[in-house]
C-alpha positions as CSV (number, residue, x, y, z in Angstrom):
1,X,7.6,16.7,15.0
2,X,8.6,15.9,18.2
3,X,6.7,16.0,22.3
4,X,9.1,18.5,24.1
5,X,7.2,16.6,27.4
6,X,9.3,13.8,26.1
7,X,12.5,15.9,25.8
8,X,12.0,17.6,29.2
9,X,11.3,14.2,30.8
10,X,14.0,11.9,28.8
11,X,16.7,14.0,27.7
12,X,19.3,11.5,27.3
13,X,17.0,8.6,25.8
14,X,15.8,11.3,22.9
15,X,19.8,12.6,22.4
16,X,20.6,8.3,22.6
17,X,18.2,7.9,19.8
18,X,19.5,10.9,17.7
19,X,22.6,8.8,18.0
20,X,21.2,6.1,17.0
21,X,20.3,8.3,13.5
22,X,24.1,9.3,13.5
23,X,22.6,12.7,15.0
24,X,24.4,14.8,17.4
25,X,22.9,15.5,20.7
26,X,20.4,18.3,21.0
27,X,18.3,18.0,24.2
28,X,20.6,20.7,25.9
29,X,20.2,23.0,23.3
30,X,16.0,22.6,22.9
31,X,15.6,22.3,26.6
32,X,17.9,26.4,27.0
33,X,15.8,27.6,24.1
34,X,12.4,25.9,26.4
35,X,13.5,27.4,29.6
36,X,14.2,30.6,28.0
37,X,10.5,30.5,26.2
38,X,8.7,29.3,29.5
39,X,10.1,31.8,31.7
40,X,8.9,34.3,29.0
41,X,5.2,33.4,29.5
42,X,5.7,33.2,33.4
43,X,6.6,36.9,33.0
44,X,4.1,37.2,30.4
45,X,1.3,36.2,32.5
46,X,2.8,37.8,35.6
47,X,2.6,41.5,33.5
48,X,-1.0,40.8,32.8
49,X,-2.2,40.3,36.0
50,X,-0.4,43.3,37.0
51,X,-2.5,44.6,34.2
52,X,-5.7,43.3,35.2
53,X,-4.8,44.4,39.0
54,X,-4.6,48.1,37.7
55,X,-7.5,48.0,35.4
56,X,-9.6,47.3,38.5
57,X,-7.5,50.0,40.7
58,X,-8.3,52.6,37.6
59,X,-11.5,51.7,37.7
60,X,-12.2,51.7,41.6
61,X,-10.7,54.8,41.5
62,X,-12.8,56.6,39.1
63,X,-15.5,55.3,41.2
64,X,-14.6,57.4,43.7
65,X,-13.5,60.6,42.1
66,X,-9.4,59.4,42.6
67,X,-6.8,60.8,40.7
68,X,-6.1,58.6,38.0
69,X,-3.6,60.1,35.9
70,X,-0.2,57.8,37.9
71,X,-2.4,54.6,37.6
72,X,-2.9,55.6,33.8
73,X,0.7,55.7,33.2
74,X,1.5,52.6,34.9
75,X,-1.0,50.8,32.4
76,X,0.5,52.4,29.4
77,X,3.9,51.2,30.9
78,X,2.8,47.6,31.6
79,X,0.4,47.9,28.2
80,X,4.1,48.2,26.5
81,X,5.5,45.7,28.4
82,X,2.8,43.0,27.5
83,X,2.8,43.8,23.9
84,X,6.8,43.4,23.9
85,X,6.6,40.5,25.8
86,X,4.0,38.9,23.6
87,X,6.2,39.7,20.2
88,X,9.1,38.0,22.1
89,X,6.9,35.0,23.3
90,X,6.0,34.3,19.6
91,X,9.4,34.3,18.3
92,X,10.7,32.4,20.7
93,X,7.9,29.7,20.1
94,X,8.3,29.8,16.3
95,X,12.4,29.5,17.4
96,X,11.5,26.2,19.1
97,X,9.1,25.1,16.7
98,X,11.7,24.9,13.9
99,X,14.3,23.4,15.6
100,X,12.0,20.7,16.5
101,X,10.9,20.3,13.2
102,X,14.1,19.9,12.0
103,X,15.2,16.8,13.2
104,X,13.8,13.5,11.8
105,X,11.3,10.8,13.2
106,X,13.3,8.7,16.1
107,X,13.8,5.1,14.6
108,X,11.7,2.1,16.3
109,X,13.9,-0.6,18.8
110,X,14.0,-3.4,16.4
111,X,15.0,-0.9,13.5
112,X,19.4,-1.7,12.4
113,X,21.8,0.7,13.6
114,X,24.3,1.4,11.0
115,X,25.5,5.0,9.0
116,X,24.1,3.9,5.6
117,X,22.7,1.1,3.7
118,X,25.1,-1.3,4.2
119,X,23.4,-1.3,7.6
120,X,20.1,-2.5,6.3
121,X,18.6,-6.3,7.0
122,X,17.7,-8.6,4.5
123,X,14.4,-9.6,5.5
124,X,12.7,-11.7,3.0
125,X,13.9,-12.7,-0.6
126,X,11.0,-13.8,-3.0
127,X,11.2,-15.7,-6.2
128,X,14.1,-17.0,-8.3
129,X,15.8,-14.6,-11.0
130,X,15.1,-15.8,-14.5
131,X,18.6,-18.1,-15.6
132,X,18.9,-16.0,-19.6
133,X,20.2,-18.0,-22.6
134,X,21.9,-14.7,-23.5
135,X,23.3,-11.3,-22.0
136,X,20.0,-9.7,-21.0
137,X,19.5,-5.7,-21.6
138,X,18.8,-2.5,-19.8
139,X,15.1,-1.2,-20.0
140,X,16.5,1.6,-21.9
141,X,18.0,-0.4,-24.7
142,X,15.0,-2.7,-25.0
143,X,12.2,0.4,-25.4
144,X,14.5,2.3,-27.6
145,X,15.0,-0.5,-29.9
146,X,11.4,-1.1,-30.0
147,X,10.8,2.7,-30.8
148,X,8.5,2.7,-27.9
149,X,10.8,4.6,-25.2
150,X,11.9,7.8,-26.1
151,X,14.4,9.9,-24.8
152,X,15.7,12.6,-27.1
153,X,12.3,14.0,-27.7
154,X,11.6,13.9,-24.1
155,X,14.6,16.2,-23.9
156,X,13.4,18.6,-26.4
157,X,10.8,19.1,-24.6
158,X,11.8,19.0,-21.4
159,X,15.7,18.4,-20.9
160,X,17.7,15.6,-18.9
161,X,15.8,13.2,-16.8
162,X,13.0,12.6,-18.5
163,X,10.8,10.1,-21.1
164,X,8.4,10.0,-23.5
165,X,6.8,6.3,-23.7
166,X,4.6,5.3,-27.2
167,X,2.0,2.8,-28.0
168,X,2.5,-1.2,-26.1
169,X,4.5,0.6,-23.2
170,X,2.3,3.6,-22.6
171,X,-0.6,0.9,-22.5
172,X,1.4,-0.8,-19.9
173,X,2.2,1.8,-18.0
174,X,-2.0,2.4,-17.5
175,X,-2.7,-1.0,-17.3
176,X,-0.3,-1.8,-14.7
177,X,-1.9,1.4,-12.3
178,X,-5.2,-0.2,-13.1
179,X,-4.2,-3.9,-11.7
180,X,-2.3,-2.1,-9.0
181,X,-5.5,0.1,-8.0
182,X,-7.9,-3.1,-8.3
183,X,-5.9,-5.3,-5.8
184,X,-5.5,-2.4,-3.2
185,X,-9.4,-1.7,-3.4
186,X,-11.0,-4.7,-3.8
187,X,-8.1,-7.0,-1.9
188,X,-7.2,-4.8,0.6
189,X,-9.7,-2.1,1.9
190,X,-8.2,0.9,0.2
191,X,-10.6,3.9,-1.2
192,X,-9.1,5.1,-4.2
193,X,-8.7,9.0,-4.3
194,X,-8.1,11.1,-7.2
195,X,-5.9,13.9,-5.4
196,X,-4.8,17.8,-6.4
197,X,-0.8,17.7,-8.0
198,X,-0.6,21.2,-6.7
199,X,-0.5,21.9,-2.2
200,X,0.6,24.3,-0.2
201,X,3.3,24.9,2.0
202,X,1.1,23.6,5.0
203,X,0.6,20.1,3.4
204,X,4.5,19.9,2.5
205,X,5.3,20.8,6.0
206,X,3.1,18.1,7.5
207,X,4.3,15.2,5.9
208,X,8.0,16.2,6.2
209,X,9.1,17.6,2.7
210,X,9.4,20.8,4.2
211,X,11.5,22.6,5.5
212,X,14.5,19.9,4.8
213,X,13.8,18.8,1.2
214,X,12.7,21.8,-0.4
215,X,15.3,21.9,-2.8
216,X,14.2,18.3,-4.3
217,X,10.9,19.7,-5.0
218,X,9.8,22.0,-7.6
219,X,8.0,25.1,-6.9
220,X,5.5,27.1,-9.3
221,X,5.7,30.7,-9.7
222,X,2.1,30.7,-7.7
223,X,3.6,29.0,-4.6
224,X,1.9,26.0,-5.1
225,X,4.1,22.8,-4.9
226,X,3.8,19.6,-7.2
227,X,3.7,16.6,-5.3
228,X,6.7,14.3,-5.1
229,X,4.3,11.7,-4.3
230,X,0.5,11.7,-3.0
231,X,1.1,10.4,0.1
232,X,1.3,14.6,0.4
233,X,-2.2,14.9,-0.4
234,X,-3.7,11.4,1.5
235,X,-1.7,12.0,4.5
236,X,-2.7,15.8,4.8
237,X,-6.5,14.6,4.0
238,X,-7.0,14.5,8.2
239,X,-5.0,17.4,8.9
240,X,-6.2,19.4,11.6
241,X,-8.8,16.9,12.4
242,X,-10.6,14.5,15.4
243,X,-11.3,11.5,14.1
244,X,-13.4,8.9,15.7
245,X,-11.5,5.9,16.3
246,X,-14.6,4.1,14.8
247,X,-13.2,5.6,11.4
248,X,-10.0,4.1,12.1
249,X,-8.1,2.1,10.2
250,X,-8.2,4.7,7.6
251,X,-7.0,3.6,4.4
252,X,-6.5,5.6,0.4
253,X,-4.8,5.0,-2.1
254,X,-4.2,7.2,-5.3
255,X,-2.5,6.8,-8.7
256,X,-0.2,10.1,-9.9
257,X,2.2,11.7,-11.1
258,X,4.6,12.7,-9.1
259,X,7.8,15.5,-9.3
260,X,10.9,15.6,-8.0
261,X,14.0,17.6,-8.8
262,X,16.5,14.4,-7.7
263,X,19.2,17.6,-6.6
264,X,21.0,15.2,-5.1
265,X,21.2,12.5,-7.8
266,X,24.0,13.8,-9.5
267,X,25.5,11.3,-11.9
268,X,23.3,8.4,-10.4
269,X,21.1,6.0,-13.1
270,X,21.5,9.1,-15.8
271,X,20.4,6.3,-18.2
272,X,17.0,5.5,-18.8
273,X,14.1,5.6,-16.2
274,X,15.1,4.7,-13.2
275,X,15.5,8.2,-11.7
276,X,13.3,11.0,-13.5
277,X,11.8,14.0,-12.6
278,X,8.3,12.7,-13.4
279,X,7.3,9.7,-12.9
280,X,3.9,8.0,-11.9
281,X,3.3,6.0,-8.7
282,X,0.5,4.3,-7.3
283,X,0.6,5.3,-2.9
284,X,-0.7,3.9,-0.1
285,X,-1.8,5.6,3.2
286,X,-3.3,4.1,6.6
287,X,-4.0,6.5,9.3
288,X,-4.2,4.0,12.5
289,X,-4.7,4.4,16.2
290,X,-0.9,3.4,18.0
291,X,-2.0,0.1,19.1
292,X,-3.2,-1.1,15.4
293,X,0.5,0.8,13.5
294,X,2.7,-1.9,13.8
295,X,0.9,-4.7,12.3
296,X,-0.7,-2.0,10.3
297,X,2.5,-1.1,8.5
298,X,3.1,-5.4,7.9
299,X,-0.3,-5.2,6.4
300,X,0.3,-2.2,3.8
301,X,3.9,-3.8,3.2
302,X,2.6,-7.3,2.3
303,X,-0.6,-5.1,0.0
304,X,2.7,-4.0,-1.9
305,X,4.5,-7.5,-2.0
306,X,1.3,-9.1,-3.4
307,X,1.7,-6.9,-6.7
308,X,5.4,-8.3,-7.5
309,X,4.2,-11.9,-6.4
310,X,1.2,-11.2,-8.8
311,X,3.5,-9.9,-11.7
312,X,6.0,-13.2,-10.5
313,X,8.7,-10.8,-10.2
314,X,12.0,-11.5,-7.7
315,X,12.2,-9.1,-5.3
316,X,13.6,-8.5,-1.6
317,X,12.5,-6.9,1.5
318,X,15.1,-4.6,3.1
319,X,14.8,-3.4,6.7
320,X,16.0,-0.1,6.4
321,X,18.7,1.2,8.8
322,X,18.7,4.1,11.0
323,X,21.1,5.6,8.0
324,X,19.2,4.8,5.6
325,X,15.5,6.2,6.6
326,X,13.5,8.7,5.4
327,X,13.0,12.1,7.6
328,X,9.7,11.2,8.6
329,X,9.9,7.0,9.2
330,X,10.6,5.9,12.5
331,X,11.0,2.3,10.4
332,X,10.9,1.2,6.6
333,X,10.9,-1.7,4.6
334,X,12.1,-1.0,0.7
335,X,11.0,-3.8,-1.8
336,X,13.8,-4.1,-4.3
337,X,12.9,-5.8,-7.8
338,X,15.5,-8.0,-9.4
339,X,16.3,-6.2,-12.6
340,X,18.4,-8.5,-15.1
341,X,20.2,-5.6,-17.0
342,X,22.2,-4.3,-14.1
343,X,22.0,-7.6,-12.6
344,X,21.0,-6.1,-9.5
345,X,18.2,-5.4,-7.3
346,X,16.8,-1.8,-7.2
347,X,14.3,0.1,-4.9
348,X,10.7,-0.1,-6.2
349,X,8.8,0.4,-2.8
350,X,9.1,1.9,0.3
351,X,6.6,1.4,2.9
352,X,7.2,3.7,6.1
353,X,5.8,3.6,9.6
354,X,6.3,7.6,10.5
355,X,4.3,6.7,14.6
356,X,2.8,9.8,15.4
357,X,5.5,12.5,13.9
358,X,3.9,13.8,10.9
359,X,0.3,13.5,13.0
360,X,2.0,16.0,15.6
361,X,2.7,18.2,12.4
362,X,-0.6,18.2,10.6
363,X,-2.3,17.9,14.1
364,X,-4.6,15.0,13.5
365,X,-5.4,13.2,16.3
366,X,-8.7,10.8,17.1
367,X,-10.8,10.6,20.2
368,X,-11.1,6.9,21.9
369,X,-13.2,6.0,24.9
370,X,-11.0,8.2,27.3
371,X,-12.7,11.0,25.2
372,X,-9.1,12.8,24.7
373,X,-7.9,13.5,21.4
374,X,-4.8,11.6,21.2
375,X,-2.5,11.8,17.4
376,X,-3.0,9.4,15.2
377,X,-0.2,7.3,13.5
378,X,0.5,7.5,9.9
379,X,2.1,4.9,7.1
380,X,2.5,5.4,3.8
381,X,3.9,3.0,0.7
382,X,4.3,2.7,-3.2
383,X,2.2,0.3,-4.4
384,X,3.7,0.2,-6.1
385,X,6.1,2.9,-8.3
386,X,4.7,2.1,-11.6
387,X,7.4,3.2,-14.4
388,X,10.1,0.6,-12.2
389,X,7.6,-1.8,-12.5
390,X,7.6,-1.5,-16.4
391,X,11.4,-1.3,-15.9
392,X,10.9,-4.7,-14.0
393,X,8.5,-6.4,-16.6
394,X,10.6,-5.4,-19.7
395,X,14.2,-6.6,-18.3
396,X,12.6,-9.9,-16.5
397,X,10.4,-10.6,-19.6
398,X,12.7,-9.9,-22.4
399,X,13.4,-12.3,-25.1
400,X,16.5,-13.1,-27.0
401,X,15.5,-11.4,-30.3
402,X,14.4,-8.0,-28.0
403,X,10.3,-8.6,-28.0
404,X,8.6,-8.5,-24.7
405,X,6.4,-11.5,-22.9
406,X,3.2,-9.5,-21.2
407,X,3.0,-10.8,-17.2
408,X,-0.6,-13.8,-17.8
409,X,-2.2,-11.4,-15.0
410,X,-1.5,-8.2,-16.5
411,X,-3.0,-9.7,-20.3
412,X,-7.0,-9.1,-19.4
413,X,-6.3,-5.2,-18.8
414,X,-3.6,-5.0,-21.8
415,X,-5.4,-6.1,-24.5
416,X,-2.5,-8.4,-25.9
417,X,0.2,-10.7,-24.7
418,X,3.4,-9.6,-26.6
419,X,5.4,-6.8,-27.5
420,X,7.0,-7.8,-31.1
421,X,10.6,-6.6,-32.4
């Protein structure tokens, strides 16, 4: 969500900036709808006084045996007034609310310009890609020769888009959230949570999946929403709330499933699991004070690097571009794990900085010394998602005769150090 005060004061930074987000200008158009709305409560509050003026002329009159029947009228006819003027005040607030909360988080000044993702910066690469004796395989081919990775079951039950994992790989699947969880906790500060998979529209508005995304996410017939990721639920934990900025940093974590509908996925990865409608993913959210959200967002970022160094997986950092960001980010690093089969690397985290936008949305703010409640800033990251990280571990560890090498770390929480043909 966005300060008007900032829009009133800076209309042709904020319409730059939508630029900058290949947005056309709109600080004309919010500033009519504002004038419009602010004149409406200047009459507004002019009618009630005129109010308040005749309820004590009424009333002085009564006092001394007046006629009262003209002032009467004239407080039925400004009574009207108000209560049209009131209606007409709320629309045209609720008009200027969802314009504003329709256009996405401004991008930070160090953040690419560019229209897509050929805009983004590569800011770090990590680790050597394995040099194979043979043609590596896809995920898909390696699980379902194992028997372990099932599709066409999955779509019995279910349809396209989604997997049903057996024995070894549905131990590594749990074991891999478990290391995941224990590193963020114990390494890194973060409380784990154990979150609702259903919200409301409230927590999908603050964190930005609603109104623009609603057709990516699935709704029940109870109007409950299942999470396309728990940042949903960690994020909206402070909604509505004064912190203390003793309780800041704020840090959570949580391991879930998560939904999405991928509507606009069309014909993209319709192989295997790289793009399903349910898929688990360990998140991470830090709620910081402004001054802490920069390195804040470095530190949550390197919480998820630590995971592929950990699992010796190649990966590499991506600044995201100001085409390429999410509605809510004003910046973003995406991880991308080197995956043999496609020979390629492919998004396995994305670790936003969203400043104070979704804050202004949920209204969270914290008190400092000035004793004002100012908004908080929010960050959020995968941690990473955990069915790409099996995708990662079963195309970088693969062997020539299809069995699978279990990552050293990983061995204590699987219980055994090979998947055999």
């Amino acid at each position: 969500m966005h300060d008007i005060r900032f829009i009133r004061e800076f209309p042709d930074v904020f319409d730059k900036l939508l630029s900058n987000r290949n947005l056309e200008a709109a600080a004309t158009t919010i500033l009519e709808f504002d004038k419009v709305h602010r004149q409406t409560l200047t009459d507004l509050q002019s009618l009630q006084s005129q109010r308040n003026a005749h309820a004590r002329a009424f009333g002085e009159a009564k006092r001394k045996g007046e006629q009262t029947d003209k002032i009467a009228e004239e407080g039925e006819v400004l009574k009207h007034a108000i209560v049209s003027f009131e209606e007409r005040a709320k629309l045209e607030e609720q008009k200027l609310h969802d314009i504003l909360a329709a256009i996405p988080n401004l991008a930070a000044d160090d953040v690419p310009i560019g229209k897509d993702e050929t805009a983004n910066l590569e800011v770090l690469k990590w680790g050597v890609p394995k040099d194979f004796s043979f043609v590596p395989k896809n995920h898909y081919e390696l699980g379902e020769a194992l028997g372990l990775m099932d599709f066409s079951t999955a779509t019995k039950l279910s349809g396209a888009r989604f997997v049903l994992l057996k024995g070894e790989l549905s131990r590594i699947e749990r074991s891999l959230a478990h290391f995941m969880l224990d590193i963020h906790t114990k390494e890194f500060g973060y409380t784990e949570i154990t979150p609702p998979l259903l919200v409301n529209d409230a927590a999908m508005f603050g964190t930005g999946q609603l109104p623009k995304l609603r057709h990516d996410m699935f709704l029940t017939s109870h109007n409950h929403w299942l999470i396309p990721t728990s940042e949903v639920c960690l994020t909206n934990m402070i909604a509505g709330d004064v912190l203390s900025e003793a309780q800041l940093p704020m840090r959570v974590t949580a391991y879930t499933p998560c939904f999405r509908a991928e509507a606009g996925a069309a014909g993209r990865d319709t192989r295997g699991m790289i793009r399903n409608h349910q898929f688990t993913k360990v998140e991470l959210v830090s709620i910081t004070t402004p001054e802490q959200s920069n390195a804040e967002h470095e530190r949550l970022t390197s919480a998820a690097e630590l995971i592929l160094q950990r699992l010796n997986l190649p990966y590499r950092k991506m600044l995201l571009s100001t085409g390429d960001m999410g509605f809510c980010s004003k910046k973003t690093y995406d991880l991308e794990v080197w995956l043999p089969g496609p020979q390629d690397y492919r998004e396995i985290s994305s670790c936003s900085n969203c400043g104070d936008f979704q804050a202004r949305r949920m209204n969270a703010r914290y008190r400092n010394n000035d004793g004002k409640p100012h908004f908080v800033h929010t960050l959020n990251g995968s941690g990473l998602a955990v069915g790409r990280t099996l995708i990662a571990i079963l195309e970088n560890y693969q062997e020539e005769d299809g069995s699978i090498t279990i990552p050293e770390i990983l061995r204590p929480y699987t219980g055994f150090d090979r998947i055999e043909v």
